[in-house]
Structures are given as structure tokens and as C-alpha cells.
C-alpha positions as CSV (number, residue, x, y, z in Angstrom):
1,X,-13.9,-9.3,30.6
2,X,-11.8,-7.7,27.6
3,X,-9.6,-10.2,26.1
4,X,-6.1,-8.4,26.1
5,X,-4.7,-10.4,23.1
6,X,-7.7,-9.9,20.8
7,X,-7.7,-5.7,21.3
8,X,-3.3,-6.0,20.8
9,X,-4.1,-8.3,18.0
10,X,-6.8,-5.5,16.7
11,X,-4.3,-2.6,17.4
12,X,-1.5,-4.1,15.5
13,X,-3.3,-5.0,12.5
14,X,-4.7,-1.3,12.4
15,X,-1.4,-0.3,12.7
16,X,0.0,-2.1,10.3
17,X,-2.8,-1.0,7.8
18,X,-2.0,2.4,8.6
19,X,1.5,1.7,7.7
20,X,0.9,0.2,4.6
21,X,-1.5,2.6,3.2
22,X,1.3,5.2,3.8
23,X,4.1,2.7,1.6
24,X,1.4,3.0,-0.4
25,X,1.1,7.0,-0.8
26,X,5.2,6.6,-1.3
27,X,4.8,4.3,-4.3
28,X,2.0,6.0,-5.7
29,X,4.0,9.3,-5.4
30,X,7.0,7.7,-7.8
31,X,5.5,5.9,-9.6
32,X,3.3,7.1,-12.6
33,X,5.9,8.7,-14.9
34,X,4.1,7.3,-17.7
35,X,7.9,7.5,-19.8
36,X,7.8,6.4,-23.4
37,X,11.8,4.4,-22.8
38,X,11.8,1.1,-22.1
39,X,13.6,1.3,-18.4
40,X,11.2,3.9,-17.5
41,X,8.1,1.8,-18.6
42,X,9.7,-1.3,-16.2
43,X,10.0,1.4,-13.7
44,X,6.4,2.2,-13.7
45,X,5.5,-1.4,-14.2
46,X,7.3,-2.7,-10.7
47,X,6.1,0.2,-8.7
48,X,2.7,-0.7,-10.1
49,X,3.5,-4.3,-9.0
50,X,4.5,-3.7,-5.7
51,X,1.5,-1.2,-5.1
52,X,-0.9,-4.0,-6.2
53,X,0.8,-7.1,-4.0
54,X,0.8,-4.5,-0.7
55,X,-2.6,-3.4,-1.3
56,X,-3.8,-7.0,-1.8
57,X,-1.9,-8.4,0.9
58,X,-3.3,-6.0,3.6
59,X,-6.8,-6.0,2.0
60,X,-6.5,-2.0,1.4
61,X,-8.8,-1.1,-1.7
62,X,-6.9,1.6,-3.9
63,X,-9.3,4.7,-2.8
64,X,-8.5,4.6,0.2
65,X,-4.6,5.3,-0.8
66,X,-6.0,7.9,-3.4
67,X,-9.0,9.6,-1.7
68,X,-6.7,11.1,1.1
């Protein structure tokens, strides 16, 4: 017998990859101005943050944001 919980549990954790890896695309796609100012290098330095600390937190690795 299927366990209805575990396959929710599944969906919503595939979901929720899904919907991180797509923040991720987002951040990725601002990021990266590679600026030679100060505020511009904390700009690229926080979206780098908060790319790493979603990645990690929702076990993505980064070529699966990249390779797509």
C-alpha cells in the first residue's frame, strides 16, 4: 500500500527544489557585475552569499543552476 504522506512529503521537497533552483537562476542573473566600487563589490558579495546559503540549504550543487 503507497504511503500517502511519504509521496506528499516526496512531492513537496521536489517542489521546493524546483523553486529554489529557480531563486537561484534570479540571483545568478544579478549578481556577477564584477564592479571595481566598493558598494558594487558588497553587492556582488551578498548575492554570492545568499546563492551559496540556498544552494547549501536545499542540497542543490551549482551546475544544476548553471547547466540549464
Amino acid at each position: 500500500m503507497v504511503n500517502v504522506k511519504t509521496v506528499l512529503d516526496a512531492y513537496r521537497r521536489d517542489a521546493e527544489k524546483e523553486t529554489a533552483i529557480e531563486c537561484l537562476k534570479i540571483l545568478h542573473s544579478i549578481g556577477g557585475c564584477d564592479a571595481t566600487e566598493e558598494w558594487e563589490k558588497g553587492f556582488d558579495a551578498a548575492i554570492d552569499t545568499a546563492f551559496e546559503e540556498i544552494r547549501k540549504r536545499f542540497g542543490i550543487e551549482t551546475e544544476e543552476v548553471l547547466d540549464e
